[in-house]
Short mmCIF file of the C-alpha atoms (twelve columns), coordinates in Angstrom:
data_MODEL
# 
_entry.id   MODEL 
# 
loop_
_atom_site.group_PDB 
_atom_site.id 
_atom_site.type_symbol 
_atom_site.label_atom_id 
_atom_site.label_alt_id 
_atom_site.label_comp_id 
_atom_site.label_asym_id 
_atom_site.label_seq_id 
_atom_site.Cartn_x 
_atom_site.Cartn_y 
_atom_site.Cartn_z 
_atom_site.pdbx_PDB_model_num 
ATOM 1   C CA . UNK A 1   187.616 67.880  109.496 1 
ATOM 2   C CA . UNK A 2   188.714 64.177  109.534 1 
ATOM 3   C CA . UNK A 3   186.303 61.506  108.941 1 
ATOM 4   C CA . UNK A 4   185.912 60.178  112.423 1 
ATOM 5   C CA . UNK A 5   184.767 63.397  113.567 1 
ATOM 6   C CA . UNK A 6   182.235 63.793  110.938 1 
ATOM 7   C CA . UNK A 7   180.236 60.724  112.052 1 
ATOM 8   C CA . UNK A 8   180.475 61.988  115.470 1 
ATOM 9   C CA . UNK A 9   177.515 64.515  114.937 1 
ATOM 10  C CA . UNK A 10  175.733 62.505  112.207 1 
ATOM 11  C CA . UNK A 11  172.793 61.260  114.731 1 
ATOM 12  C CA . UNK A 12  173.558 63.342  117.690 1 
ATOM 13  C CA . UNK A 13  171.259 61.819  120.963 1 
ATOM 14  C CA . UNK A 14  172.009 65.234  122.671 1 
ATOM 15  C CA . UNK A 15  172.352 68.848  121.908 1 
ATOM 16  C CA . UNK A 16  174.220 71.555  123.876 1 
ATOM 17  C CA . UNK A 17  171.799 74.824  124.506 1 
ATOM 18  C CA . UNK A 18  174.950 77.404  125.064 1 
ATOM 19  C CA . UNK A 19  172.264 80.121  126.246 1 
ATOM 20  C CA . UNK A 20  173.936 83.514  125.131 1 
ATOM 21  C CA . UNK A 21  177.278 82.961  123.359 1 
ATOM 22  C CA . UNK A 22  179.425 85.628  124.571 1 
ATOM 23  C CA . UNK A 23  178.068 86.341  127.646 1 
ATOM 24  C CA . UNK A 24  178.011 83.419  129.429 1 
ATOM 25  C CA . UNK A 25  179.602 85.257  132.572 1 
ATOM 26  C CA . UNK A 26  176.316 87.600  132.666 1 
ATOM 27  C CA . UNK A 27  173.886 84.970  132.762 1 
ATOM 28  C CA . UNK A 28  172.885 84.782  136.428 1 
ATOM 29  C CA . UNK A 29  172.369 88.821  135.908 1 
ATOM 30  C CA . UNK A 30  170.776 88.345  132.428 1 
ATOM 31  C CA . UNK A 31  168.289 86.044  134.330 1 
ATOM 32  C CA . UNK A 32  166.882 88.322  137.089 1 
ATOM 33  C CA . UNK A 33  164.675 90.524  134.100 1 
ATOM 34  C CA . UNK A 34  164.519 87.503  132.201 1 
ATOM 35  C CA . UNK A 35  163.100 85.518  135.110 1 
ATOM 36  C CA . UNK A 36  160.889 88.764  136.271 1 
ATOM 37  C CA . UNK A 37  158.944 88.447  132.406 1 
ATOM 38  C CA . UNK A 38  157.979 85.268  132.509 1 
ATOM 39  C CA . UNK A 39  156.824 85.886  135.897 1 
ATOM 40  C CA . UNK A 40  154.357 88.606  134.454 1 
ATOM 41  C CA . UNK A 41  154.098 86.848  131.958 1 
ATOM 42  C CA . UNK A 42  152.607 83.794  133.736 1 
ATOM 43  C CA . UNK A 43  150.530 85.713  136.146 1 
ATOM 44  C CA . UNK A 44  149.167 88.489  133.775 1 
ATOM 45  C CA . UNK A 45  147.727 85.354  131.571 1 
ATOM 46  C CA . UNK A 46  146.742 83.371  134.434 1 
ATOM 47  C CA . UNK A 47  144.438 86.284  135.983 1 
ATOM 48  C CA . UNK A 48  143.052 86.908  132.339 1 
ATOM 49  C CA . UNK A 49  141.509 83.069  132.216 1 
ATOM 50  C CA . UNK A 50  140.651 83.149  135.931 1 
ATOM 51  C CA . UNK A 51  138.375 86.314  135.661 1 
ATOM 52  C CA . UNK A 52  137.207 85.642  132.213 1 
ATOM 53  C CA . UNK A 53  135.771 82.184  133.417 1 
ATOM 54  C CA . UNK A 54  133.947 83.944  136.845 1 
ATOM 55  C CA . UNK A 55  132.522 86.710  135.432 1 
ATOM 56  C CA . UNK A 56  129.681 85.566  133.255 1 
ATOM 57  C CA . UNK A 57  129.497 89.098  131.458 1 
ATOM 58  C CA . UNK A 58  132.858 88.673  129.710 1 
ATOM 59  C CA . UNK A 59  131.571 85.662  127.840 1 
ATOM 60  C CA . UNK A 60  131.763 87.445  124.397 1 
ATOM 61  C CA . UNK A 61  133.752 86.901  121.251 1 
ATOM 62  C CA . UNK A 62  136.396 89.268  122.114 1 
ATOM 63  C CA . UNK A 63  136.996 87.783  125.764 1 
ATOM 64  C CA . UNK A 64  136.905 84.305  124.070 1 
ATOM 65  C CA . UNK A 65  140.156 85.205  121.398 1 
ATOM 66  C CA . UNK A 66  141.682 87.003  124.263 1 
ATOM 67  C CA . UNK A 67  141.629 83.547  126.360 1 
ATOM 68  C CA . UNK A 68  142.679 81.419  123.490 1 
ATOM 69  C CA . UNK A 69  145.786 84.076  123.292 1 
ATOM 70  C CA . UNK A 70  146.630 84.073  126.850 1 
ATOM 71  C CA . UNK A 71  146.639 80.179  126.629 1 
ATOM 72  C CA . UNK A 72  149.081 80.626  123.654 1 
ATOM 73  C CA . UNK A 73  151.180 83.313  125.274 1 
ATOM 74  C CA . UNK A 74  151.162 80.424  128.818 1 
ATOM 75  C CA . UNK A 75  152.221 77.633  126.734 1 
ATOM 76  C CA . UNK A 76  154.812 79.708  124.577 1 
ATOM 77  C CA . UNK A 77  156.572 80.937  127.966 1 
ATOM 78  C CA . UNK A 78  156.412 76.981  129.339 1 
ATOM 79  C CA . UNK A 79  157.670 75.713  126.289 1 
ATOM 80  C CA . UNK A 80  161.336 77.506  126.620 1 
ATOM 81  C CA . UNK A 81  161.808 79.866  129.389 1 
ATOM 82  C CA . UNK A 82  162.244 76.952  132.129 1 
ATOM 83  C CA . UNK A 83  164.869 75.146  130.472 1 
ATOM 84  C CA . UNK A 84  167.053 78.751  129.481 1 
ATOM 85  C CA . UNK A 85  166.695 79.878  133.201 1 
ATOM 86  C CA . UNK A 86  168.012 76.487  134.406 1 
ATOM 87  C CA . UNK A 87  170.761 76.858  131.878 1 
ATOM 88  C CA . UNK A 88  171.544 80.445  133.513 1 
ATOM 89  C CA . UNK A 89  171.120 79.223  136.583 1 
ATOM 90  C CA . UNK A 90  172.563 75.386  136.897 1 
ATOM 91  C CA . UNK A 91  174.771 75.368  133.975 1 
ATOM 92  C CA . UNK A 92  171.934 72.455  132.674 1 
ATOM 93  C CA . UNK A 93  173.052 72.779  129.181 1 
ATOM 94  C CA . UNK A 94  172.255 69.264  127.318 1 
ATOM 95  C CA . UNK A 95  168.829 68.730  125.709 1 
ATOM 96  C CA . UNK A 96  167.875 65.702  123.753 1 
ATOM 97  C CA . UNK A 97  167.333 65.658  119.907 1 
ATOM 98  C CA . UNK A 98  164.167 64.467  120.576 1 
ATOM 99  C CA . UNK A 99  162.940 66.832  122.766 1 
ATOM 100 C CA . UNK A 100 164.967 69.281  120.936 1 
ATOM 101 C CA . UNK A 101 162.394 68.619  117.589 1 
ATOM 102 C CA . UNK A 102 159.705 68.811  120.236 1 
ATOM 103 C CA . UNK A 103 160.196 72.314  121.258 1 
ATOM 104 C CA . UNK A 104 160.994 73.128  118.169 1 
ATOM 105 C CA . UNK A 105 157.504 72.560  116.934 1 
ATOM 106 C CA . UNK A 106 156.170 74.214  119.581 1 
ATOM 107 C CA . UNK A 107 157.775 77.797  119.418 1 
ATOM 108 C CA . UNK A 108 157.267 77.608  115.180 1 
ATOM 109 C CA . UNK A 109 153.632 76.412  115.891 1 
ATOM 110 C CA . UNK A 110 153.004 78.639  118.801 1 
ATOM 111 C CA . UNK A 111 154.082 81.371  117.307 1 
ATOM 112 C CA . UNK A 112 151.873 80.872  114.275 1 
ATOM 113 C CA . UNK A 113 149.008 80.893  117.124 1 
ATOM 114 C CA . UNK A 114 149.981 84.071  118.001 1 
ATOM 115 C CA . UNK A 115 149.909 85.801  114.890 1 
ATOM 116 C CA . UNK A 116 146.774 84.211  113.444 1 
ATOM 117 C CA . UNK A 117 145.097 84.795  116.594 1 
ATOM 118 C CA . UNK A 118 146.225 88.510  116.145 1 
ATOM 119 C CA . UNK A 119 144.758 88.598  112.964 1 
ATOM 120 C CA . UNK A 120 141.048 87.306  114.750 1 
ATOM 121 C CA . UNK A 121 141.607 89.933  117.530 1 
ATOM 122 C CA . UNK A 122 141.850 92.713  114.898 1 
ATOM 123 C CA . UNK A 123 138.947 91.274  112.981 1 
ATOM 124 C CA . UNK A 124 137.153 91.648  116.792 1 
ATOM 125 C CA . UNK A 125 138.168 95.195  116.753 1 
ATOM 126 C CA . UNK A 126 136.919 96.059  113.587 1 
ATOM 127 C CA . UNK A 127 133.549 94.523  113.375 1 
ATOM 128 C CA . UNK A 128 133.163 95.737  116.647 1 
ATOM 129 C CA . UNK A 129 133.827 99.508  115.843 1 
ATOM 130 C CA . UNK A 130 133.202 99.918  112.203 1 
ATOM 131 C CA . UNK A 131 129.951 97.213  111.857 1 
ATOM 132 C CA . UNK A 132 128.774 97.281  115.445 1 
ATOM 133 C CA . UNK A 133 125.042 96.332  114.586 1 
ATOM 134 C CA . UNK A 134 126.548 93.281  112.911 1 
ATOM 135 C CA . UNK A 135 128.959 92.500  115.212 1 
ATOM 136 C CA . UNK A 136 126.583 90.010  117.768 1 
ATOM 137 C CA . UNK A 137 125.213 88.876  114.675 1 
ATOM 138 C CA . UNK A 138 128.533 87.970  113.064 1 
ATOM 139 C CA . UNK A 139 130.647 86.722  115.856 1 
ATOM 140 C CA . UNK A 140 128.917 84.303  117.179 1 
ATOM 141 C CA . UNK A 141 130.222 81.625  119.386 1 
ATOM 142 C CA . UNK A 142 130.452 79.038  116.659 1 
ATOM 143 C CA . UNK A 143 132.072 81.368  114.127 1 
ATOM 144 C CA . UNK A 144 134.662 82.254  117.448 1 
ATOM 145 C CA . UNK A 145 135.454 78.226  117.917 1 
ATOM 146 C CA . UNK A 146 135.553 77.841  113.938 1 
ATOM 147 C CA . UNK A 147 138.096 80.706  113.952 1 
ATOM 148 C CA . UNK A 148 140.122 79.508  116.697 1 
ATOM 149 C CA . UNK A 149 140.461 75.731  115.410 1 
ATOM 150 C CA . UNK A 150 141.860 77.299  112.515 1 
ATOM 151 C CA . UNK A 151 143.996 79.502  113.896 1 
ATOM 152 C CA . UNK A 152 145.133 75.946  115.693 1 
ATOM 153 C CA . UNK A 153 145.124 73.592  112.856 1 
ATOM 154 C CA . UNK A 154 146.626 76.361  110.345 1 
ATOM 155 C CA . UNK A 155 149.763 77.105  112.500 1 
ATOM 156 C CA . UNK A 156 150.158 73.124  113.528 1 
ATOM 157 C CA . UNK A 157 150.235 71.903  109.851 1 
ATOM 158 C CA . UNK A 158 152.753 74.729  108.644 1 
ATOM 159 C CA . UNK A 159 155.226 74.134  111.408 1 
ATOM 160 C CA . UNK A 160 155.421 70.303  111.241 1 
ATOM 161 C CA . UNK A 161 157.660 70.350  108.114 1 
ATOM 162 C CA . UNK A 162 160.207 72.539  110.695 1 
ATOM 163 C CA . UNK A 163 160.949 69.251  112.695 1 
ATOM 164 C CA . UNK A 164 160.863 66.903  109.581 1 
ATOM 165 C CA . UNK A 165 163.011 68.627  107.456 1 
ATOM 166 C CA . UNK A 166 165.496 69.135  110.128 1 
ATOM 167 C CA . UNK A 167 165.305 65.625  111.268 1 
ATOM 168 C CA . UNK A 168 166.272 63.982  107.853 1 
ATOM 169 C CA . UNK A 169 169.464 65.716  107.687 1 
ATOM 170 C CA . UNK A 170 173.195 65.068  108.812 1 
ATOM 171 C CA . UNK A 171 175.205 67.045  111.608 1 
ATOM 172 C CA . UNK A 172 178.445 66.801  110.534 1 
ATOM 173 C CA . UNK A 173 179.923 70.021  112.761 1 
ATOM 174 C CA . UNK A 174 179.239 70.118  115.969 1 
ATOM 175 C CA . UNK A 175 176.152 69.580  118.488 1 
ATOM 176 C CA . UNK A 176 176.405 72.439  119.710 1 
ATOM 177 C CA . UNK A 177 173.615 75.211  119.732 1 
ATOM 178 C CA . UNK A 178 174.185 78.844  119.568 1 
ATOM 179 C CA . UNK A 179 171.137 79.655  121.308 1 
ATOM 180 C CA . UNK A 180 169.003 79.139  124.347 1 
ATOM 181 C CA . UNK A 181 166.257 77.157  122.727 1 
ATOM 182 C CA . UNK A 182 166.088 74.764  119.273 1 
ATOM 183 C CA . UNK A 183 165.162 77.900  117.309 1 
ATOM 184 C CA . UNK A 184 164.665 76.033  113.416 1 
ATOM 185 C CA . UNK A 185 167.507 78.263  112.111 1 
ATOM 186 C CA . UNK A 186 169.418 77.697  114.047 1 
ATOM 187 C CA . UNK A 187 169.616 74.143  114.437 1 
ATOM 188 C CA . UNK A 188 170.027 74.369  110.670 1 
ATOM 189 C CA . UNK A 189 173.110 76.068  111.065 1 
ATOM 190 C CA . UNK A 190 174.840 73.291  112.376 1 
ATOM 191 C CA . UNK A 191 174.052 71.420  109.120 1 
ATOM 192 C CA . UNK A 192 177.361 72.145  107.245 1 
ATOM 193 C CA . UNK A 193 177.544 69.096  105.166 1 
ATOM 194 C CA . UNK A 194 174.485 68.980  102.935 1 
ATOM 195 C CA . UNK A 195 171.865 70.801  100.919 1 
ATOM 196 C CA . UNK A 196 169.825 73.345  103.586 1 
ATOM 197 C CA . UNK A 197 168.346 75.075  101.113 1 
ATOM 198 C CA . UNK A 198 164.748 73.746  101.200 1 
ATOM 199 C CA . UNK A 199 165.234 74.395  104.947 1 
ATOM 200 C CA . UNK A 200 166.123 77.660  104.825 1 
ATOM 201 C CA . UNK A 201 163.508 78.368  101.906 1 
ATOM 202 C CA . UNK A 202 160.590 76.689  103.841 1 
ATOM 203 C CA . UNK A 203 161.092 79.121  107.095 1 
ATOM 204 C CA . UNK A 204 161.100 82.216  104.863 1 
ATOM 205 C CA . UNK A 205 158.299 80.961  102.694 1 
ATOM 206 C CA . UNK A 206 156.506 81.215  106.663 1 
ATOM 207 C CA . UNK A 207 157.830 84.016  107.338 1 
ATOM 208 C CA . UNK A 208 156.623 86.507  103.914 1 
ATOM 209 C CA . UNK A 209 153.403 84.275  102.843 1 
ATOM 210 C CA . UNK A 210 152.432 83.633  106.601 1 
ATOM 211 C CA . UNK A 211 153.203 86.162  108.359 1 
ATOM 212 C CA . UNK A 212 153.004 88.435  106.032 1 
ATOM 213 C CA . UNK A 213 149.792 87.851  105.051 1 
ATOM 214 C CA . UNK A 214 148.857 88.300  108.212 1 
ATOM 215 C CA . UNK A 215 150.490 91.177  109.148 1 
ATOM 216 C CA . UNK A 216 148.559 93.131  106.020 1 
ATOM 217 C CA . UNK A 217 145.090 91.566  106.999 1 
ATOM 218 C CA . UNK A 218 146.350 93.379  110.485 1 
ATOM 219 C CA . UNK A 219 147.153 96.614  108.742 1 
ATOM 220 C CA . UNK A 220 143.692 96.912  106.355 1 
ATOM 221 C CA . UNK A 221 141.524 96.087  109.449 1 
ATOM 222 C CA . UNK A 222 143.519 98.977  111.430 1 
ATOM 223 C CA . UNK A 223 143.266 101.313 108.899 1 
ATOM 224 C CA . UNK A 224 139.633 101.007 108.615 1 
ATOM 225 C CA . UNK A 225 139.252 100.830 112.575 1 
ATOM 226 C CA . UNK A 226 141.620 104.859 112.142 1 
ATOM 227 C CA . UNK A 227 139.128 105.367 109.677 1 
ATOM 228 C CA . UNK A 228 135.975 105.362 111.878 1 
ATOM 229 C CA . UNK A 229 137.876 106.775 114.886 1 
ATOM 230 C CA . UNK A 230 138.475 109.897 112.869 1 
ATOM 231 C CA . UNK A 231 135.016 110.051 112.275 1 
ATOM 232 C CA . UNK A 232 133.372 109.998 115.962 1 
ATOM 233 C CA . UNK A 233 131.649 113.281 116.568 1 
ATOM 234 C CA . UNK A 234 133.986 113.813 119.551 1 
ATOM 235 C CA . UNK A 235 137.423 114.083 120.797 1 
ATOM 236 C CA . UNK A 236 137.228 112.244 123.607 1 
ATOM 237 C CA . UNK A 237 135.717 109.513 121.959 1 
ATOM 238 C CA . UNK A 238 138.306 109.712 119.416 1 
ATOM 239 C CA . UNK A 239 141.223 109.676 122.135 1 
ATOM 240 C CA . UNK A 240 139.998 107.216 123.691 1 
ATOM 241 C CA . UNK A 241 139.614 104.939 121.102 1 
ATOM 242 C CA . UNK A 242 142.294 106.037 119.615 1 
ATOM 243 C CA . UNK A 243 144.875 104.961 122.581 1 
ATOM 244 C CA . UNK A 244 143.103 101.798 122.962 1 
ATOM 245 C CA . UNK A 245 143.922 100.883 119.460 1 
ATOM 246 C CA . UNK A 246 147.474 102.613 119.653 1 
ATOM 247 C CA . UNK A 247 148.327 99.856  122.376 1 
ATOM 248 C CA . UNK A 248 147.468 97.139  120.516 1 
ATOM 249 C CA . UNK A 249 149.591 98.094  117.597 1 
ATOM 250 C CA . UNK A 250 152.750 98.585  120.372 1 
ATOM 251 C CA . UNK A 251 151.378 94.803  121.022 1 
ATOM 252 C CA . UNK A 252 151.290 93.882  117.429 1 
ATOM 253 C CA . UNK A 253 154.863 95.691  116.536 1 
ATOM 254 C CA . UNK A 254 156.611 94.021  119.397 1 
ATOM 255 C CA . UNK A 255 155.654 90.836  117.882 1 
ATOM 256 C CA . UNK A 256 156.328 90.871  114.312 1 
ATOM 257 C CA . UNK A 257 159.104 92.865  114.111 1 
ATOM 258 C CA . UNK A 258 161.146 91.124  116.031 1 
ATOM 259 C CA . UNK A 259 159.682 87.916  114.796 1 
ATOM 260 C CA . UNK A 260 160.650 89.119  111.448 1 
ATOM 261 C CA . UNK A 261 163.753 90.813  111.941 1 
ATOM 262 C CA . UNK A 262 165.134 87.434  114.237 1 
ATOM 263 C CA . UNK A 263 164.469 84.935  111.047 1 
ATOM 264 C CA . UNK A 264 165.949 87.857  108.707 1 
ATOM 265 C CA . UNK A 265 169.396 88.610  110.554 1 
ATOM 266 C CA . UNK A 266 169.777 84.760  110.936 1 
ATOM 267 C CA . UNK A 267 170.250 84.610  107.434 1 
ATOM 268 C CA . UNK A 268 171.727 87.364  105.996 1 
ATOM 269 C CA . UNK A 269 173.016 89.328  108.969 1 
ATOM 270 C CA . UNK A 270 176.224 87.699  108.805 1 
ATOM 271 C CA . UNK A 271 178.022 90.848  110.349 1 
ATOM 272 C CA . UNK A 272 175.549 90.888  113.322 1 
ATOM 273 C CA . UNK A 273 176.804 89.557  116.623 1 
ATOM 274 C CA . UNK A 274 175.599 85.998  117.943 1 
ATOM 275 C CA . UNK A 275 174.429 87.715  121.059 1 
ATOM 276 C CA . UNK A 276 172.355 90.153  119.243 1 
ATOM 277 C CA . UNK A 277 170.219 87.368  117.417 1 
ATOM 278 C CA . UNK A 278 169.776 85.175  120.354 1 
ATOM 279 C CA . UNK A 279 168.823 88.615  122.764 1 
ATOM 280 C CA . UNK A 280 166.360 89.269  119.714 1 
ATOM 281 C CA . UNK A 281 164.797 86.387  119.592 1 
ATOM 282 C CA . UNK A 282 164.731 86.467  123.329 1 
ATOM 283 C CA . UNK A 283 161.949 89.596  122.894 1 
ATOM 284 C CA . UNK A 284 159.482 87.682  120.572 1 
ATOM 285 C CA . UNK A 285 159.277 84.901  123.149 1 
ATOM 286 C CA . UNK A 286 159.015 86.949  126.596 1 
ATOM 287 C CA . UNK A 287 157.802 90.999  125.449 1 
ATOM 288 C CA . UNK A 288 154.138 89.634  123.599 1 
ATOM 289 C CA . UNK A 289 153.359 87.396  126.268 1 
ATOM 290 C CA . UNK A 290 153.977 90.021  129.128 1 
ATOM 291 C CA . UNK A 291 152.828 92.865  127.365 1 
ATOM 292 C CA . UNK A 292 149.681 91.062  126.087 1 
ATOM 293 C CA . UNK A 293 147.870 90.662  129.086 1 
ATOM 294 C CA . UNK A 294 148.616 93.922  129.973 1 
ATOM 295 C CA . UNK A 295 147.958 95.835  127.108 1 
ATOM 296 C CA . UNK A 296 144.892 93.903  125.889 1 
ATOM 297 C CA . UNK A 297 143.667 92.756  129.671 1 
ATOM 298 C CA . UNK A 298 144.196 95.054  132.470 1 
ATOM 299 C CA . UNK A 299 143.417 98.333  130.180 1 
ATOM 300 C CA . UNK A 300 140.283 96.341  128.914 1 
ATOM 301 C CA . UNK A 301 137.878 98.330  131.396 1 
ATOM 302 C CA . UNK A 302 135.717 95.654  131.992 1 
ATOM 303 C CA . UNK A 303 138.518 93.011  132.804 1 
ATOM 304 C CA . UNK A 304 140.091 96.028  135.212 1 
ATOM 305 C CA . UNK A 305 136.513 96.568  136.860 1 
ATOM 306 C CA . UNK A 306 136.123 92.803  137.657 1 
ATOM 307 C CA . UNK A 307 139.978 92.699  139.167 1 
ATOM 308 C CA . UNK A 308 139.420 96.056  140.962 1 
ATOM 309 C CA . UNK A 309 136.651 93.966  142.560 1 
ATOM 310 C CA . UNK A 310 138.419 90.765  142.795 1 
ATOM 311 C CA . UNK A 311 140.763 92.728  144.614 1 
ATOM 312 C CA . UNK A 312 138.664 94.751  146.729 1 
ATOM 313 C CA . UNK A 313 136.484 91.507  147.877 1 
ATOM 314 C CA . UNK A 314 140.052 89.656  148.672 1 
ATOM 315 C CA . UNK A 315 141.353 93.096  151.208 1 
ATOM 316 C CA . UNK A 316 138.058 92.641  153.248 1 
ATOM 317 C CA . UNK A 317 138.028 89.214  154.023 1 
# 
């Protein structure tokens, strides 16, 4: 690559978001599910916050971390589905490096959200079915805030070296992104003509210590919550439990796996198509936040009860 060419990319103004590489000539069809998820998506989480503030009742600790996830899951969806359905659907391609870094910090940080705010909602689960005499006691409304602004300050501080790092380096390839949003690894792809290392080594660092540590503070609260299932006097009561707590795990999997997997293949899936990583990295950013108000909203019984009447009150007028 000649000189001239090299200095072409060094401080690009604009990127090029190519959406899915490969198939391009799919994308208005790629966009109707696409479009229909972040449709749920916005809705399901909207409802959740609507009936959660009416209904006095459902001002509890678990309510509270289901909020502060559906306000995760709303900005998360914001943050990139807009600009990859106007790229499937108006060819609107060019995003700014700025706003490029921008986003980026959002997704890393939002997604950090998600999974410490995970974490709380297993905590919930746990105090509330293996310590239930403790649980009013322990969870109070201060101790939810505390664990929330954590959550918030945790996630915010660990993805603000994403934009940095990526900022101080030289683009010496191409401005072109492989992807429909400034995923970190991405963008560091493009960076062919220096040291990426502490890149690269700072996103896995988030992805094992992070997530990872999250995902087995996850795993010993769920084992203790199968634990006391398997010892309710009944089988109904252990059903029931049982498939409430079967549903969030679907939630949880959906998430970290294919958080996990994305950042992994990235790396060291060199035989793996493009389209495959970018359609994998599509499901951590649109399945949680549809399936999340679902799964942990409308099958809550008191959150169904209150839109069942919601509903009903609505059909009369």
């Amino acid at each position: 690559m000649s000189e001239s060419n090299k200095t072409d990319f060094t401080n690009p103004s604009t990127f090029i978001l190519l959406g899915i590489p490969g198939l391009e000539a799919a994308h208005i069809w790629i966009s109707i599910p696409f479009c229909a998820m972040y449709a749920i998506a916005v809705l399901g989480n909207f409802t959740i916050l609507f009936i959660v503030k009416r209904e006095p009742s459902l001002h509890g600790p678990m309510f509270y971390f289901l909020c502060m996830l559906a306000v995760i899951d709303l900005v998360m969806s914001i943050s990139t589905l807009p600009k990859m359905l106007s790229i499937f659907w108006f060819n609107s391609r060019e995003i700014s490096f700025s706003a490029c870094l921008t986003q980026m910090y959002f997704v890393h940080s939002l997604s950090g959200m998600e999974s410490g705010m995970l974490v709380a909602m297993a905590f919930d689960r746990y105090m509330a079915i293996c310590h239930p005499l403790r649980y009013s006691m322990t969870l109070t409304n201060s101790v939810v805030a505390k664990i929330g602004l954590v959550v918030v300050m945790r996630s915010g501080i660990l993805a603000l070296p994403y934009p940095l790092l990526v900022r101080r380096l030289p683009y010496c390839r191409t401005n072109v992104i492989p992807h429909f949003y400034c995923q970190h690894i991405a963008v560091v792809k493009l960076l062919a003509c220096s040291d990426t290392r502490v890149s690269s080594y700072y996103g896995l660092f988030v992805v094992f210590c992070v997530l990872g540590l999250d995902v087995f503070f996850i795993a010993v609260s769920y084992i203790q919550i199968l634990r006391a299932i398997f010892s309710l006097p009944t089988k109904d009561a252990r059903l029931k439990t049982f498939g409430t707590c079967a549903s969030h795990l679907c939630a949880i999997l959906a998430f970290y796996v294919s958080t996990i997997f994305s950042s992994l293949t990235y790396r060291f899936g060199h035989n793996v198509p493009l389209h495959f990583h970018v359609l994998i990295a599509n499901v951590y950013l649109l399945v949680p936040p549809m399936l999340n108000p679902i799964i942990y909203g409308v099958r809550t019984k008191q959150i169904w009860d209150r839109l069942w009447v919601l509903g009903a009150g609505l059909c009369g007028r």
